[in-house]
DRENVEXMI-780239 format. One line per field, with one value per residue: residue in three letters; chain; residue number from 1; x, y, z of N, C-alpha, C in turn. Coordinates in pm, 1 decimal. Layout:
% residues N
code: (ALA  ...)
unit: (A  ...)
pos: (NUM  ...)
n.X: (X  ...)
n.Y: (Y  ...)
n.Z: (Z  ...)
ca.X: (X  ...)
ca.Y: (Y  ...)
ca.Z: (Z  ...)
c.X: (X  ...)
c.Y: (Y  ...)
c.Z: (Z  ...)
% end
This chain:
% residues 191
code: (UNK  UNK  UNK  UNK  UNK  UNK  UNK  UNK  UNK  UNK  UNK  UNK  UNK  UNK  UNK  UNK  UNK  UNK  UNK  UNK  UNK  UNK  UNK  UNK  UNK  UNK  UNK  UNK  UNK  UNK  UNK  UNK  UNK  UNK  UNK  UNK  UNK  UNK  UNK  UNK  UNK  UNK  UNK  UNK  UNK  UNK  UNK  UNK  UNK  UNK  UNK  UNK  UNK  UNK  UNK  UNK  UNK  UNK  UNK  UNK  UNK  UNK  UNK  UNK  UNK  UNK  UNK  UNK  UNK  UNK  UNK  UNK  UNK  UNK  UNK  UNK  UNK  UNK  UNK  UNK  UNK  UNK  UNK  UNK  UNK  UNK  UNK  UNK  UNK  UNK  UNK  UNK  UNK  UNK  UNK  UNK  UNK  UNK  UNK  UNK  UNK  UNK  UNK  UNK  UNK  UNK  UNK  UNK  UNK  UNK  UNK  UNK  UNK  UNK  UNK  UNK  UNK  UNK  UNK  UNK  UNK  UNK  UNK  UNK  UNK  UNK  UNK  UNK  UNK  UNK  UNK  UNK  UNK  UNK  UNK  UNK  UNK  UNK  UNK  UNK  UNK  UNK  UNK  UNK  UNK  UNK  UNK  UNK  UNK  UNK  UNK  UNK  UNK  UNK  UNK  UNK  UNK  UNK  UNK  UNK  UNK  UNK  UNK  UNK  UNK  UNK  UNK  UNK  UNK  UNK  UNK  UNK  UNK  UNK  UNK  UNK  UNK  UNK  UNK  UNK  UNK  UNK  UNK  UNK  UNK  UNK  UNK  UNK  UNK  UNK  UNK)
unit: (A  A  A  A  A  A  A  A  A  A  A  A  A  A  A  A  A  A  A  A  A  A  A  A  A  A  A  A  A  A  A  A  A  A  A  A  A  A  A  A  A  A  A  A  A  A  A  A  A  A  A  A  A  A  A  A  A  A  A  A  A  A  A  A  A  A  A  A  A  A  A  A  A  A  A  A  A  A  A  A  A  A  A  A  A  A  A  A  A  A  A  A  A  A  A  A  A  A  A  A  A  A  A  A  A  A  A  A  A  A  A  A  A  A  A  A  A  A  A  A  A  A  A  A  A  A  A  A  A  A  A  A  A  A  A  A  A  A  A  A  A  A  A  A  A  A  A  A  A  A  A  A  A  A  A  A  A  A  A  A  A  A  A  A  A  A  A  A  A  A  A  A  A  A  A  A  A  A  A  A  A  A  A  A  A  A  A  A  A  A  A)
pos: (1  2  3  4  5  6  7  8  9  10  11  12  13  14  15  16  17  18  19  20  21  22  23  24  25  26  27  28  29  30  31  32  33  34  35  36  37  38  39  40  41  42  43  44  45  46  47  48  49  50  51  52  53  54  55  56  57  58  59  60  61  62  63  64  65  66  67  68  69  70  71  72  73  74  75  76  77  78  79  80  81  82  83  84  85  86  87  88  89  90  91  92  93  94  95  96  97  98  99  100  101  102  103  104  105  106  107  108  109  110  111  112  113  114  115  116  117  118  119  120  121  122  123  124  125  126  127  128  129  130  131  132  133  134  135  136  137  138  139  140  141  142  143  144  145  146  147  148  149  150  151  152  153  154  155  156  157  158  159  160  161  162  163  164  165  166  167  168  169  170  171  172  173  174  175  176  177  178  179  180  181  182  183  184  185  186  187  188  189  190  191)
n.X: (960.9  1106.1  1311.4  1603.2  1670.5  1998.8  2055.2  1941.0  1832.5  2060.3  2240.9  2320.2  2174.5  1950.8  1869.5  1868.3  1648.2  1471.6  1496.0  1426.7  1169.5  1048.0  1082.7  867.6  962.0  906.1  991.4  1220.7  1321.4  1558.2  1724.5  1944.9  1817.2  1501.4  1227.9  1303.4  1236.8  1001.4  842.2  644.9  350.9  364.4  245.1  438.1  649.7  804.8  923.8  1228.4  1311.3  1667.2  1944.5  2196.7  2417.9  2371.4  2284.6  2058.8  1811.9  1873.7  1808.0  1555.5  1428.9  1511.6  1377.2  1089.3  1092.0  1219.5  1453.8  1456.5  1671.6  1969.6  2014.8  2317.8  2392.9  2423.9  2672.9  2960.4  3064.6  3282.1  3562.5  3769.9  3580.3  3620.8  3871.5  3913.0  3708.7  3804.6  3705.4  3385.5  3393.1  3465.0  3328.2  3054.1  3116.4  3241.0  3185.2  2886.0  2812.2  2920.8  2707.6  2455.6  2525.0  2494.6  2248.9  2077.9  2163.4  2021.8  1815.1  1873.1  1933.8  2010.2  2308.9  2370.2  2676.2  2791.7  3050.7  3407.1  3647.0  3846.6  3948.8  4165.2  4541.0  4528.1  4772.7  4797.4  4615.7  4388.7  4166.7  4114.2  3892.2  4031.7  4267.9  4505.1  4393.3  4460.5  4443.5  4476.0  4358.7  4188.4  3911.4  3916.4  4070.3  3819.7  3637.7  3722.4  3773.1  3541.6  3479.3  3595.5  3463.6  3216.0  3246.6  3323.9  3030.8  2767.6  2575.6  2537.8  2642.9  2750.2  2990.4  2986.2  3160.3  3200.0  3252.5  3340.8  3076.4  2795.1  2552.6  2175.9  2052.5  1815.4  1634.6  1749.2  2094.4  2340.3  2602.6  2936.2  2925.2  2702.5  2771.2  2994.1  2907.7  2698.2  2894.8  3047.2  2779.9  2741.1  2984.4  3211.2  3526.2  3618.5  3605.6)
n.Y: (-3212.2  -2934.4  -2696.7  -2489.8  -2264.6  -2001.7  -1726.2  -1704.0  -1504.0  -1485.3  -1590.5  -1902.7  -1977.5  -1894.2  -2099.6  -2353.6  -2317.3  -2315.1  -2573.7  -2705.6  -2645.2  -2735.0  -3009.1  -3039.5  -2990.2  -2809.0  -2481.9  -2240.0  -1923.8  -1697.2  -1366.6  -1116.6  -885.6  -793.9  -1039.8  -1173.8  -1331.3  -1513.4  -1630.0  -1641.7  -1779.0  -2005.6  -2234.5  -2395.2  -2210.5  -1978.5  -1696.3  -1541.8  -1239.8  -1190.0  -1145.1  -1385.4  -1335.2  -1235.6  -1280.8  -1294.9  -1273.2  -1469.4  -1692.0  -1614.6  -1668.9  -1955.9  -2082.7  -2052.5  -2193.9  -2430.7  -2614.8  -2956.5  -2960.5  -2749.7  -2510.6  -2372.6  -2058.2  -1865.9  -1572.4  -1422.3  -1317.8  -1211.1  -1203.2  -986.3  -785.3  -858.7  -852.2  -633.3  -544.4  -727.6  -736.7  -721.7  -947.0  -1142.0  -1196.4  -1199.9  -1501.0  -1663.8  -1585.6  -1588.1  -1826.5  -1978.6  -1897.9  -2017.2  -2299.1  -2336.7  -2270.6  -2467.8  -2641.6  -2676.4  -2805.8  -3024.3  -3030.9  -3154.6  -3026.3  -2871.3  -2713.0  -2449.7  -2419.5  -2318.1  -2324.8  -2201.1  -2226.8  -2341.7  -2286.0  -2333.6  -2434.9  -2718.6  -2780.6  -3023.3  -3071.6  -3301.3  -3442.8  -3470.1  -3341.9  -3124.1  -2777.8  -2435.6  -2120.9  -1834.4  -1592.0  -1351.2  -1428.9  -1684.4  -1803.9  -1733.7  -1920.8  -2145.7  -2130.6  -2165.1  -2375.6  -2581.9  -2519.2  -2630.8  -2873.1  -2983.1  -2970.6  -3179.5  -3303.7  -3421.6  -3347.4  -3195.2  -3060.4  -2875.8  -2791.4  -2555.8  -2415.9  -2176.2  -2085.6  -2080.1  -1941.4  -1856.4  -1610.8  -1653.8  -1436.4  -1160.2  -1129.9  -1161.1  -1335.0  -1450.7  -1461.0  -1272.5  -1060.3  -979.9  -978.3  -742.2  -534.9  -530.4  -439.8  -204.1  -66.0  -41.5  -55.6  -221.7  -453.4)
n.Z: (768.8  975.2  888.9  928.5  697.1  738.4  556.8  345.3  152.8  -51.6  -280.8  -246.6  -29.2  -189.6  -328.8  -203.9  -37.9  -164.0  -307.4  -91.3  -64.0  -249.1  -208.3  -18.0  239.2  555.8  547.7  684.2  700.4  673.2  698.6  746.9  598.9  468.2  327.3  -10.9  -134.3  -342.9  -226.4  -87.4  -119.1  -56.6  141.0  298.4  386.4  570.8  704.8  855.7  991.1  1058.0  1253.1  1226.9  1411.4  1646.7  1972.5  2095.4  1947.5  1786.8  1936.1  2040.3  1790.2  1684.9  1923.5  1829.7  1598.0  1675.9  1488.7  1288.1  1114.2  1046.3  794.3  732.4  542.8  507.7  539.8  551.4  252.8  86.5  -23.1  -55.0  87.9  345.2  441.4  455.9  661.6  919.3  1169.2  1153.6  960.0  1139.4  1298.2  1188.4  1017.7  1218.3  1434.6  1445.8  1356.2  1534.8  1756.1  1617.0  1643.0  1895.8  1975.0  1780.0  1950.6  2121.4  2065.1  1927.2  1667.8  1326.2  1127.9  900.1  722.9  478.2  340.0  178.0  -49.5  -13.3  210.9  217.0  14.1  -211.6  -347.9  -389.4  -511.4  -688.8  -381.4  -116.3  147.1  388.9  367.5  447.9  627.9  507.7  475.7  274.8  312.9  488.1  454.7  387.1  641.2  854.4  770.6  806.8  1123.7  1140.7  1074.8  1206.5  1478.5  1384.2  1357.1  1615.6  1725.3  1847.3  1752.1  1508.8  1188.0  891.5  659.9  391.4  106.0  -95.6  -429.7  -635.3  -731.9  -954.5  -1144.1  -1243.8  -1100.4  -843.9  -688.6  -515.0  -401.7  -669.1  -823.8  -883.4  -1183.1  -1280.9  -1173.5  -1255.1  -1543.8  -1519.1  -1448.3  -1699.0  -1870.0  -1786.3  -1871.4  -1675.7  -1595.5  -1445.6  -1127.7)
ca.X: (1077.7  1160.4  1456.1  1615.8  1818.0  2055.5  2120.1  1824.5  1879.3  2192.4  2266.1  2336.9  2040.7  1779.0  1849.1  1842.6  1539.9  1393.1  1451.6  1355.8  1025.3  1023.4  1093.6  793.7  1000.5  853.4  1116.0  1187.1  1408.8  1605.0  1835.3  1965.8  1732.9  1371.1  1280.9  1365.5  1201.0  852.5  776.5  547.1  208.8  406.7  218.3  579.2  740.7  815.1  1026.1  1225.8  1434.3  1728.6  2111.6  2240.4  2505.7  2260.6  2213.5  1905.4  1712.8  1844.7  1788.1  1407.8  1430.4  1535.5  1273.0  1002.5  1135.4  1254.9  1451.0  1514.6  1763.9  1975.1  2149.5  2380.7  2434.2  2472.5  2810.6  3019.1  3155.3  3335.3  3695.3  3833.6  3524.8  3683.6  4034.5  3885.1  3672.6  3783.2  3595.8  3254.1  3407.0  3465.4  3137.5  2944.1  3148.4  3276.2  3072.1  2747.5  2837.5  2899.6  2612.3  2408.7  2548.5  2442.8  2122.1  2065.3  2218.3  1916.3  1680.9  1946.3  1910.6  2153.8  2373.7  2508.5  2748.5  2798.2  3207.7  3417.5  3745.2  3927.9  4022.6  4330.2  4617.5  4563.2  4895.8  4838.7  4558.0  4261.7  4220.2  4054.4  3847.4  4116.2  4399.4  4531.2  4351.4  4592.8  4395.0  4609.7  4283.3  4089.6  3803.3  3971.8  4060.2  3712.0  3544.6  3849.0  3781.7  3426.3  3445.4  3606.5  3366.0  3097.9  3262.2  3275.0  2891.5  2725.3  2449.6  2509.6  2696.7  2785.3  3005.9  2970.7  3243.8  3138.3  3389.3  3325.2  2902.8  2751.9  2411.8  2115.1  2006.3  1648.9  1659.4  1846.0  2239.3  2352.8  2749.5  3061.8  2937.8  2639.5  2813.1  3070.8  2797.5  2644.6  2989.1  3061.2  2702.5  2725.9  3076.6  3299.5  3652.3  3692.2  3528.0)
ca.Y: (-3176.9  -2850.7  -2685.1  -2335.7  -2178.8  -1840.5  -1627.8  -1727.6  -1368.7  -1526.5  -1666.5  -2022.2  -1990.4  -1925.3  -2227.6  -2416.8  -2303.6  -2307.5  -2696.6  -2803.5  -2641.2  -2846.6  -3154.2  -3056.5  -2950.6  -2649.5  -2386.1  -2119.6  -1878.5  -1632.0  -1313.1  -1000.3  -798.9  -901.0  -1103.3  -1086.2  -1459.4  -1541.7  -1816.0  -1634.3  -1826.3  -2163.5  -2259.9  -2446.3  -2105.7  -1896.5  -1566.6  -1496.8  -1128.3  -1194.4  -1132.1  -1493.8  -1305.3  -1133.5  -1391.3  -1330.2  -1228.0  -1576.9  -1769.8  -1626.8  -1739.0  -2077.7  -2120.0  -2031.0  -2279.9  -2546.2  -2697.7  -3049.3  -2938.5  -2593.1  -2552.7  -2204.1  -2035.8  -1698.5  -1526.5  -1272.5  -1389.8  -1137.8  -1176.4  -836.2  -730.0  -977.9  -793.1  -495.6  -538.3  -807.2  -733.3  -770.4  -1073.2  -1292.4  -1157.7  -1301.4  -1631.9  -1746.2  -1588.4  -1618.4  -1980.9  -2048.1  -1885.1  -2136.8  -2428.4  -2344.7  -2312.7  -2598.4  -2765.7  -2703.4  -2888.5  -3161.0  -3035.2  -3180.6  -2872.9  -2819.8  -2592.6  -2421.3  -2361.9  -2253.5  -2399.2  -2086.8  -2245.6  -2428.4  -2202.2  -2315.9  -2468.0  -2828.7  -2817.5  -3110.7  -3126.5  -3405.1  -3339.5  -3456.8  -3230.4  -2984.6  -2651.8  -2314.8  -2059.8  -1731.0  -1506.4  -1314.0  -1493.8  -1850.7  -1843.2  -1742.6  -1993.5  -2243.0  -2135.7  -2178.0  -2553.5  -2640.7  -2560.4  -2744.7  -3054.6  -2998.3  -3022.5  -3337.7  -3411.0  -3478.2  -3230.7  -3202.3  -2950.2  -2842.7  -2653.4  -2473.5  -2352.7  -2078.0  -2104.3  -1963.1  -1985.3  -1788.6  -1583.1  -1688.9  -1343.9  -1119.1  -1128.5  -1235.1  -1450.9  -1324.4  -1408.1  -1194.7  -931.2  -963.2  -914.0  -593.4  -438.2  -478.6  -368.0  -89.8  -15.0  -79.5  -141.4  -292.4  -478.4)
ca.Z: (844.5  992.8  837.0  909.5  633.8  675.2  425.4  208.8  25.5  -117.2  -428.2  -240.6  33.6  -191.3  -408.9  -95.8  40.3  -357.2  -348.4  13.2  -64.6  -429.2  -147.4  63.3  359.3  616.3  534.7  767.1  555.7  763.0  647.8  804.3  555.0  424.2  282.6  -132.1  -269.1  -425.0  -172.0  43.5  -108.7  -36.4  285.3  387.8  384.3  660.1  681.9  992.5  1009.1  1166.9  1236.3  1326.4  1532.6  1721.2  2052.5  2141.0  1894.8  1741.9  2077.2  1964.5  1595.4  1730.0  2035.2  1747.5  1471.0  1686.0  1340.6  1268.2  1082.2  1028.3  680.1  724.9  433.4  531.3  554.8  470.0  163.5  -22.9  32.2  -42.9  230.6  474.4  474.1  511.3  763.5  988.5  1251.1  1079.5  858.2  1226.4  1411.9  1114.7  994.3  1333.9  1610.3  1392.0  1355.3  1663.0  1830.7  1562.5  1671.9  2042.8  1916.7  1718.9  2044.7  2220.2  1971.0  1815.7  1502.4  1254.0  1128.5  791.7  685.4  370.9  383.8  61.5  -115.8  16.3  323.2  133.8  -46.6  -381.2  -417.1  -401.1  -678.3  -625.3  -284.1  -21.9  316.8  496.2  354.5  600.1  571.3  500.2  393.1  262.0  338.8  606.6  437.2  423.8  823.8  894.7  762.3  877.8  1209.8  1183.4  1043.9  1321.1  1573.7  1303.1  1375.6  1760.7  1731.8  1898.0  1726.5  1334.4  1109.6  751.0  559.1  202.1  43.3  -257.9  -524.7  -786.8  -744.1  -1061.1  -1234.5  -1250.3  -959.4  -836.6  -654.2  -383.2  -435.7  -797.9  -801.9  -941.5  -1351.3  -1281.3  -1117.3  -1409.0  -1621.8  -1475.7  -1495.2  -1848.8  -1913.2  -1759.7  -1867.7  -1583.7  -1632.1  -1282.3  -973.3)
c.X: (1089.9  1262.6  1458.2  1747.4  1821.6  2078.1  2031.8  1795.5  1994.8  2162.3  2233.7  2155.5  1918.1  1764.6  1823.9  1708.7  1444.6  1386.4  1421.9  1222.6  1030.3  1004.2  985.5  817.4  941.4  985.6  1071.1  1337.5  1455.8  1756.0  1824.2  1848.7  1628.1  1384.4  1245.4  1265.5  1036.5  789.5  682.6  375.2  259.7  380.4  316.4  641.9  723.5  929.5  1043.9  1366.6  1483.2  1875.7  2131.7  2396.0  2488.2  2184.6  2078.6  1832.5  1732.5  1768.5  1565.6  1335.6  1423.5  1416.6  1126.5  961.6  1142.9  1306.6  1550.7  1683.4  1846.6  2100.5  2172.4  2478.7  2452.2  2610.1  2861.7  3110.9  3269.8  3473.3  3763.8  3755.1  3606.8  3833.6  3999.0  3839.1  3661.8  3722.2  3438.4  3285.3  3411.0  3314.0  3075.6  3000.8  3218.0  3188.0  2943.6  2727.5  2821.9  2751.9  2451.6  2410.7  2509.8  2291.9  2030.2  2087.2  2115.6  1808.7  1769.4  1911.0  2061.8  2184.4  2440.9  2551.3  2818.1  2948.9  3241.9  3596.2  3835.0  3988.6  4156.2  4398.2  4589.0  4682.4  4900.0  4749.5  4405.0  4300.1  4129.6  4006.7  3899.1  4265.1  4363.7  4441.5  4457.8  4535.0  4509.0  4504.5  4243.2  3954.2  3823.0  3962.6  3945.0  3644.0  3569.2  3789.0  3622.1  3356.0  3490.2  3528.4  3226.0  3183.7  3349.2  3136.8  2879.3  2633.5  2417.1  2553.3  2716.4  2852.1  3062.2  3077.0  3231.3  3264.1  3321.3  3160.8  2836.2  2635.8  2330.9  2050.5  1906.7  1600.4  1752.6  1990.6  2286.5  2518.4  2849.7  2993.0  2865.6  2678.7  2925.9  3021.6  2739.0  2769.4  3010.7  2892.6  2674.8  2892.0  3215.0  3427.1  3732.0  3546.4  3545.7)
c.Y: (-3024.2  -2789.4  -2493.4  -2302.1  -2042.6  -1779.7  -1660.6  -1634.0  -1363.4  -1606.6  -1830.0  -2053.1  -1978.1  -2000.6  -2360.3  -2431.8  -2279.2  -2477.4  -2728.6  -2755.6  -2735.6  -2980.7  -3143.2  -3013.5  -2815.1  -2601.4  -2274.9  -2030.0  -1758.6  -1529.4  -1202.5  -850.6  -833.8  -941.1  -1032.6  -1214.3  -1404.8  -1647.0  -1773.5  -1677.5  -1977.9  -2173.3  -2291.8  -2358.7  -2034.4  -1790.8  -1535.0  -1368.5  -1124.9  -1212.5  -1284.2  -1495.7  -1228.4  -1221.9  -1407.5  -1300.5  -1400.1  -1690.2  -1746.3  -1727.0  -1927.3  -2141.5  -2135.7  -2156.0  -2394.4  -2665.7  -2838.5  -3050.3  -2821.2  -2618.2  -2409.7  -2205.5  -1921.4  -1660.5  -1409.5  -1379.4  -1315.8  -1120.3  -1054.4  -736.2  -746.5  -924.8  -724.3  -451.8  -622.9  -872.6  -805.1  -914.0  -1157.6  -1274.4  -1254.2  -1456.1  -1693.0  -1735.3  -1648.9  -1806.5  -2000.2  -2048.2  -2000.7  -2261.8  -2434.1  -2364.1  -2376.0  -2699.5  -2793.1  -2777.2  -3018.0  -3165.4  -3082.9  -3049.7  -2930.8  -2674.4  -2542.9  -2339.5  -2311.3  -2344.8  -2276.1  -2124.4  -2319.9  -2312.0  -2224.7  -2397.8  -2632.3  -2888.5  -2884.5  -3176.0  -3225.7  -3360.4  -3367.5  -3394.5  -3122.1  -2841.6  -2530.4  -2194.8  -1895.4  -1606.5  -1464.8  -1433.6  -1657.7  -1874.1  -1834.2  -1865.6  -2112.5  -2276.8  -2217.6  -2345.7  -2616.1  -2596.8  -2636.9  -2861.1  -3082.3  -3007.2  -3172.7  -3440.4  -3411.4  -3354.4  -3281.8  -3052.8  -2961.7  -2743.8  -2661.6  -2456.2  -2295.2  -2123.2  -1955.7  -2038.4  -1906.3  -1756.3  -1613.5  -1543.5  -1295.7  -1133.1  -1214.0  -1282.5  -1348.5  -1344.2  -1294.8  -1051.9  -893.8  -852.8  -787.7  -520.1  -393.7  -429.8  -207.2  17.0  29.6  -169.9  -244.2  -362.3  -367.1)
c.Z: (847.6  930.2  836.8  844.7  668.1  536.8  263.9  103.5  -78.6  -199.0  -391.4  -152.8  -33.1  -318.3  -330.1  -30.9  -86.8  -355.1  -220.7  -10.8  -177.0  -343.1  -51.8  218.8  398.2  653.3  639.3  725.7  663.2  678.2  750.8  754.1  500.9  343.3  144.4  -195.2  -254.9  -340.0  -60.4  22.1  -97.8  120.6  384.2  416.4  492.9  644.7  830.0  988.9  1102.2  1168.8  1274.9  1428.2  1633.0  1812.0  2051.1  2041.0  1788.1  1808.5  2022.5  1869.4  1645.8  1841.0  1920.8  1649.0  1544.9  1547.0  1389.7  1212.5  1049.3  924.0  670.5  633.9  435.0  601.4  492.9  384.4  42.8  21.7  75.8  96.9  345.4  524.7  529.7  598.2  884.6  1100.5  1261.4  1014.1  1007.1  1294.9  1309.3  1047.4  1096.5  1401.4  1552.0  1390.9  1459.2  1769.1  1751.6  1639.2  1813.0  2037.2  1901.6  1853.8  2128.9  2160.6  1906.7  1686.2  1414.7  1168.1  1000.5  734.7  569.3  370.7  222.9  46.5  -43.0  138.0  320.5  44.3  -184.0  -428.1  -442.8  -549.1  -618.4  -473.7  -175.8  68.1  379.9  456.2  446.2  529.8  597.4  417.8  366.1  282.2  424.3  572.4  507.0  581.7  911.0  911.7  808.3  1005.1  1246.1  1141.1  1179.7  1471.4  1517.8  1372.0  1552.4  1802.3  1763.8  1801.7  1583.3  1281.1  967.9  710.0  392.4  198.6  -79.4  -302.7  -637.3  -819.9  -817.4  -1091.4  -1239.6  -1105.5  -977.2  -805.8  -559.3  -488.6  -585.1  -744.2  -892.8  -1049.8  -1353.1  -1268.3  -1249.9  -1499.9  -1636.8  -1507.3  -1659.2  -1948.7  -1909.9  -1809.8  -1812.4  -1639.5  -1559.2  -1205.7  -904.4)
% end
C-alpha cells in the first residue's frame, strides 16, 4: 500500500512513518524541510520536500505518489506560535488541510487526520467524539476548523486526536518532556 505521511520530521510523523515501514508499507515521507530520519536504505522509503500548503507543488507530490492512503501529521502545533502568528497557524492547519483533501480526492485515498484534544475547553474533563467542540485557542479553532472539512471528505476518513504525546524522539522535533528536558539542562528558568 501506498501511504503519504506530512510532517514526518515531527515527533508524531516519524513514528508513523517508523511503523508503516516495520508493516511493509511504501512510505512516501513528506516535510517542509529535509529530510531528518534513517530510512533512506529502506527500499519502501521515499522522501518528498514539500509545503502541503503550497498547491502546486503538492498537486506534484500527489500526481507522483498517487497514495492509497494520506495520514497528515504535519501542522503547526505550538499553541503560543498559533496566537502569534495566526496567519501562518490557518495557512498551514486549515488551508494545508484542505488543499490535502483535494488531493487525495483525485486518487480516493482514504485520509487520516492527526487532530489534538485542544479543540474542547477543558472544562467538561473526559470527553467523547461526539461532544461539541469549543476550543479557547488559536490552535484549538484551527484544527476544529480543519476536522470539519476531514469529515466533508468522500472517500473514507478517520481522525486521531492525540493528547500530551511524549516518548523518545526517533529524530527531527523532540515533544514538550524533551524540550523540558533541554531547558533544565541547559539552565533555563522558562519555555
Amino acid at each position: 500500500m501506498k501511504i503519504f505521511v506530512t510532517g514526518s520530521n515531527g515527533f508524531v510523523g516519524s513514528y508513523v512513518a517508523a511503523r508503516l515501514l516495520a508493516d511493509g508499507h511504501e512510505v512516501y515521507a513528506s516535510s517542509r524541510t529535509g529530510d531528518q530520519s534513517a530510512f533512506n536504505s529502506n527500499k519502501n522509503y521515499r522522501f518528498i520536500q514539500v509545503d502541503f500548503s503550497d498547491p502546486f507543488a503538492l498537486h506534484d507530490a500527489f500526481e507522483f505518489v498517487q497514495p492509497d492512503v494520506v495520514v497528515h501529521s504535519g501542522a503547526m502545533s505550538k499553541p503560543d506560535d498559533c496566537e502569534l502568528k495566526q496567519a501562518d497557524a490557518f495557512d498551514t492547519n486549515v488551508f494545508g488541510t484542505v488543499q490535502l483533501l483535494l488531493n487525495a480526492e483525485a486518487y480516493q485515498s482514504f485520509f487520516i487526520y492527526l487532530s489534538t484534544d485542544f479543540i474542547f475547553d477543558g472544562e467538561q474533563g473526559l470527553y467523547k467524539e461526539e461532544d461539541k467542540p469549543s476550543p479557547v485557542s488559536y490552535y484549538g479553532k484551527t484544527k476544529m476548523d480543519a476536522e470539519e472539512a476531514v469529515m466533508e471528505y468522500q472517500h473514507g476518513w478517520a481522525i486521531v486526536r492525540t493528547s500530551f504525546v511524549y516518548g523518545k524522539p526517533l529524530y527531527g522535533r523532540g515533544n514538550f518532556i524533551t524540550m523540558i528536558a533541554e531547558k533544565l539542562k541547559q539552565g533555563s528558568p522558562s519555555m
